[in-house]
Each structure stands twice: as C-alpha cells, then as structure tokens.
N, C-alpha and C positions, 0 to 999 in steps of 0.2 A: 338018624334017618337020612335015605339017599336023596338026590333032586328030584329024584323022579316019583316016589314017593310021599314030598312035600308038595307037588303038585297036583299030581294025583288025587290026591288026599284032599286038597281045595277045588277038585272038579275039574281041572286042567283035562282034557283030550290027551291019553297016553303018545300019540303020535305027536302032539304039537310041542307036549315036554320033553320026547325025545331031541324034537329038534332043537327046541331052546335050550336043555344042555349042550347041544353040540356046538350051540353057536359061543356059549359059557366056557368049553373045554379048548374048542379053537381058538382062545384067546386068553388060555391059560390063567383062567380063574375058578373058584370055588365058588359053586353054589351055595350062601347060607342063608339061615333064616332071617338075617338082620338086613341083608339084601333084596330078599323076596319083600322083606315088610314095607324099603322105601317103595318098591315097585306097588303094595296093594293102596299105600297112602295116596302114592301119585296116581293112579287108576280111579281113588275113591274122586281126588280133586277132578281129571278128566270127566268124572260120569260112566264112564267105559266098564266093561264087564270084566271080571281079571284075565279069562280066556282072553278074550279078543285083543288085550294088552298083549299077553304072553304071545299069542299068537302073530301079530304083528314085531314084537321083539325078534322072534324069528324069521319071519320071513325080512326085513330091514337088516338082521346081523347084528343087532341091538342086544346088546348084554345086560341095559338098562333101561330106564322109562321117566319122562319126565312130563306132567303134563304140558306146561307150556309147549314143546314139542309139536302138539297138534296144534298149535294156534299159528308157531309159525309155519309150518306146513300150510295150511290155508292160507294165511297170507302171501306165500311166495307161490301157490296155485293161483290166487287171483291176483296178484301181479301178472304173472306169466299169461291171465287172460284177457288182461287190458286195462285193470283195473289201476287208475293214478295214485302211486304211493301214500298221499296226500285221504285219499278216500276208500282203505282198505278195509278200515271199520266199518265200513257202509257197503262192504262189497258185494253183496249179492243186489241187493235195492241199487245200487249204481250197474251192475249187469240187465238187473231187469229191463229199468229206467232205458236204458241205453237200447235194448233191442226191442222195447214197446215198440218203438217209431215205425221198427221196420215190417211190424204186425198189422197188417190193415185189418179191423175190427168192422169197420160197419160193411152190412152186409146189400 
C-alpha cells in the first residue's frame, strides 16, 4: 500500500497527505507503517487528532512527531512572553496573574 493510501485510509485529508509525503520524499525517506504507528502512539499521548498531527508535520517539515514536542513549544512561547523560567509550569496563571493588575475591575 502507498503513503498516500495509508493515510487516506485513516481519514487523513488527501491534500494534507499529499503534503506530508512531500515533506517524507524531500528528505529521502520512506513512508512505513512502523513509522506512521510511532507517529499515531505519539498523537494518542498528545490528545491530538491524527489529522492535525499529520497536518502540523507538514506544514513544520516534520517527518516525524513526538508528543513532548508540544510541551516544549509552549514553554518556549511562554518564555518568549515573559514568563520566568522558574514558573513555566504555571504559565498561563503567572500571565493572568500578571496582567489582572492592569485590569481595573470596579466599576
């Protein structure tokens, strides 16, 4: 069976598998099924849909998928938005926190 086919076939968007073979071929590797499966493991760990995986692998250039992946992604977005190394785990509640002040609430 082709890539495109075993995607296909798991509900992949023929246009999104086209592209994630392309991104598969432009860096001269084989699409198999033993590949696709760490990718639907790591997807299951994420929570993520297996499109939106796939879909994401292509547009990134990503041949492959790991969930951790998103976690550091979020961490280095909230770093990048101010968020103290130290209190990354806490980063949205430390965002809040931080721009309540500048919320005048009583009316």
């Amino acid at each position: 069976m082709d890539g495109l086919a075993l995607l296909t076939d798991k509900g992949i968007d023929e246009q999104v598998a086209k592209d994630f073979i392309a991104v598969w071929k432009s860096q001269k590797a084989p699409l198999t099924m033993t590949a696709l499966g760490r990718i639907e493991r790591e997807t299951n760990k994420a929570g993520w849909t297996f499109e939106d995986v796939i879909r994401l692998c292509a547009e990134k250039g990503w041949r492959g998928f790991e969930a951790k992946w998103l976690q550091e992604d979020r961490n280095q977005s909230l770093r990048a938005a101010g968020v103290p190394a130290g209190l990354v785990g806490y980063g949205v509640i430390y965002l809040i926190a931080k721009n309540a002040r500048k919320i005048n609430l009583s009316h």
